[in-house]
C-alpha positions as CSV (number, residue, x, y, z in Angstrom):
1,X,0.0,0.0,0.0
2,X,1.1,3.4,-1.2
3,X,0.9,6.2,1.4
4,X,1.8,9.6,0.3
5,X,2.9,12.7,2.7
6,X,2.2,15.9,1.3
7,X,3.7,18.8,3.5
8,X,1.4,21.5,4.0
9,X,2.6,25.4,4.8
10,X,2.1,26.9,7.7
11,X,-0.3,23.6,8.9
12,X,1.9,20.7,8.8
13,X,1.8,17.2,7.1
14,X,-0.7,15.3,5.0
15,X,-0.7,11.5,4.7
16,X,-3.2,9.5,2.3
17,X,-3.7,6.5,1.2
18,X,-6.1,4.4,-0.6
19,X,-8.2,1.9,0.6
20,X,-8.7,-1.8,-1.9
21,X,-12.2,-0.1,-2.3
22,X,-10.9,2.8,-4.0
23,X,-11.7,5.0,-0.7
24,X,-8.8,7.8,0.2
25,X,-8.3,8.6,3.8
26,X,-5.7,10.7,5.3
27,X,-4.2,11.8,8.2
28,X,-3.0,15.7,8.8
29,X,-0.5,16.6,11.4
30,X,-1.1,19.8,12.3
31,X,1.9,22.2,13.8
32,X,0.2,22.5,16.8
33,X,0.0,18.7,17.5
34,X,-3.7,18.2,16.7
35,X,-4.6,15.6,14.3
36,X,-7.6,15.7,11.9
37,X,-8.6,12.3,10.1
38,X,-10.0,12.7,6.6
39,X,-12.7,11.1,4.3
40,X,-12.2,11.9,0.4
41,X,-15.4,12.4,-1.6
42,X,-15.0,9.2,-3.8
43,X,-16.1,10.6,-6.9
44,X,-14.1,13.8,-6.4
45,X,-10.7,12.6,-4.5
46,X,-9.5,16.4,-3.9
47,X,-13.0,16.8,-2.0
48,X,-13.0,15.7,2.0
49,X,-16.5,15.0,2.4
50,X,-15.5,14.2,6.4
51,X,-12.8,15.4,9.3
52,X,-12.7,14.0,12.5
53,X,-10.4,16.4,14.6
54,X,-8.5,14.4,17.2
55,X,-6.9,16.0,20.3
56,X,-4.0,14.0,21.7
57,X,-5.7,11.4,23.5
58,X,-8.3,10.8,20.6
59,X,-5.0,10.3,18.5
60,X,-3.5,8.0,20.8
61,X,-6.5,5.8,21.6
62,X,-7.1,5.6,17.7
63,X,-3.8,4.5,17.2
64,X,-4.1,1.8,19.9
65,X,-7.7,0.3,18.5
66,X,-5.5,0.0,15.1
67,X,-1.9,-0.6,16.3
68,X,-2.2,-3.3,19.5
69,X,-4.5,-6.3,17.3
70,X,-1.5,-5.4,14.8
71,X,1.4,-6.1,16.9
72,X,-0.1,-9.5,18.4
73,X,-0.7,-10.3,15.0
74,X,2.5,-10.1,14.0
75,X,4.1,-11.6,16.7
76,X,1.7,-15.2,16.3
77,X,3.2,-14.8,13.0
78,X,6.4,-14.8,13.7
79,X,5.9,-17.5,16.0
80,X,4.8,-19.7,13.3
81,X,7.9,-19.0,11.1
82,X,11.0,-19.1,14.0
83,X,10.6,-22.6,15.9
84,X,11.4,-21.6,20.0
85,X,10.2,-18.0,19.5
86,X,7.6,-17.1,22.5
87,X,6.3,-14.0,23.5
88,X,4.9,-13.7,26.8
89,X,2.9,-10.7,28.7
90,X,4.7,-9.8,32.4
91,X,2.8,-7.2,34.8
92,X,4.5,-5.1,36.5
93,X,3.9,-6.0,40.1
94,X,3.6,-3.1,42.4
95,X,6.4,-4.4,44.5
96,X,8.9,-4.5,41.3
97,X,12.1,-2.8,41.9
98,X,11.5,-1.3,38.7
99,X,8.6,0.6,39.4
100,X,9.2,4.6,38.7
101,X,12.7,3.8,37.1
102,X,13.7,3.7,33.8
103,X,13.5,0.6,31.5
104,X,17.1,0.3,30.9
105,X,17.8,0.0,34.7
106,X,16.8,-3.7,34.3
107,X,19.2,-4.4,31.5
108,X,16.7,-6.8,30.4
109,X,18.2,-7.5,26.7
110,X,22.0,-7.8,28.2
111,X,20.6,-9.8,30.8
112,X,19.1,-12.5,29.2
113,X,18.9,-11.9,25.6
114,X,15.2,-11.7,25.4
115,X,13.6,-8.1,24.0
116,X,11.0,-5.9,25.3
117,X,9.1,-5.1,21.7
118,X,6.1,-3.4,24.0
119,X,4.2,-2.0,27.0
120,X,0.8,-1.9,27.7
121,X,-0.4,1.0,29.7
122,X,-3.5,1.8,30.9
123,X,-5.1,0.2,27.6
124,X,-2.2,2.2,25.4
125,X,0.6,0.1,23.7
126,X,4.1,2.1,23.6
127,X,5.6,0.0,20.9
128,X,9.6,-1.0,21.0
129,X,10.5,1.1,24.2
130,X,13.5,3.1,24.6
131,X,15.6,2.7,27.4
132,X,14.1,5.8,28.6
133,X,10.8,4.5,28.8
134,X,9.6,4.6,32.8
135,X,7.9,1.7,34.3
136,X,4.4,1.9,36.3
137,X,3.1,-0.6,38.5
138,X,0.4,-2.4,36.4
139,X,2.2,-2.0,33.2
140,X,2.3,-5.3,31.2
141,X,5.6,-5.6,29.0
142,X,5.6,-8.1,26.0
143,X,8.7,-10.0,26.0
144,X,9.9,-12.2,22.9
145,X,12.4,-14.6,22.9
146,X,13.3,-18.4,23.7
147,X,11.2,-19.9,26.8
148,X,14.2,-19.6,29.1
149,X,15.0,-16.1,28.5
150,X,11.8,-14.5,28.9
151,X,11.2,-16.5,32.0
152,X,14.3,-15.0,33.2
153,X,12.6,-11.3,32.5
154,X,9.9,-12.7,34.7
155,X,11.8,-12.7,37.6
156,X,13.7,-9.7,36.8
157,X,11.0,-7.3,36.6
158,X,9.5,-9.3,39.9
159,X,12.6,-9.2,41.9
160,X,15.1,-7.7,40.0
């Protein structure tokens, strides 16, 4: 699928795309950080027949409806392909040493050779972390790797 960006002066960034159905939706970024999805007039493609504005947590909570199935999609695919692949879900107990500190504190990857691709907040997936990325109590981090190492992240992020 073709997406194209279209920058817009003085507003910001344009990205559309067309559906199999011959529908064109876009997305445009404004400066500001607001977001306004678009419906194209079909017969008249230059036409938006319908905006949605979307503040930053309309944006976000789109993203997630659209984004999380993706991820676990891909990842039961890539279980079928790699033979001793597994991805697991770990909370983040309250009593983790990691609660409030910074996700590469744990040294998770180093450690045990597993990877952290995501965490699940409050219903929000922040996809592939940075080392930056703070732990909360209740989080739940998606770990791939063999069946060893990830139940080694398991007692990392439980005990430390």
């Amino acid at each position: 699928m073709e997406v194209e960006q279209t920058a817009l002066p003085g507003i910001g960034l344009r990205h559309d795309f067309t559906t199999r159905r011959g529908q064109r939706v876009g997305v445009v970024s404004h400066r500001t950080g607001r977001r306004d999805l678009v419906i194209y007039d079909k017969d008249d493609p230059d036409a938006v027949c319908h905006t949605v504005k979307l503040n930053d947590e309309e944006a976000d909570a789109l993203a997630e409806l659209l984004g999380a199935p993706r991820i676990v999609q891909r990842l039961n695919q890539l279980h079928q392909q790699v033979a001793g692949l597994v991805s697991v879900q770990l909370p983040i107990p309250a009593g983790s040493p990691y609660v409030g500190r910074p996700m590469g504190d744990a040294r998770v990857r180093t450690r045990t050779s597993a990877s952290i691709v995501a965490v699940v907040r409050a219903g929000q997936v922040f996809a592939s972390p940075g080392p930056e990325f703070v732990f909360d109590a209740g989080d739940v981090v998606v770990v791939v790797g063999s069946e060893d190492s990830t139940a080694e992240v398991a007692g990392i992020l439980a005990e430390g």
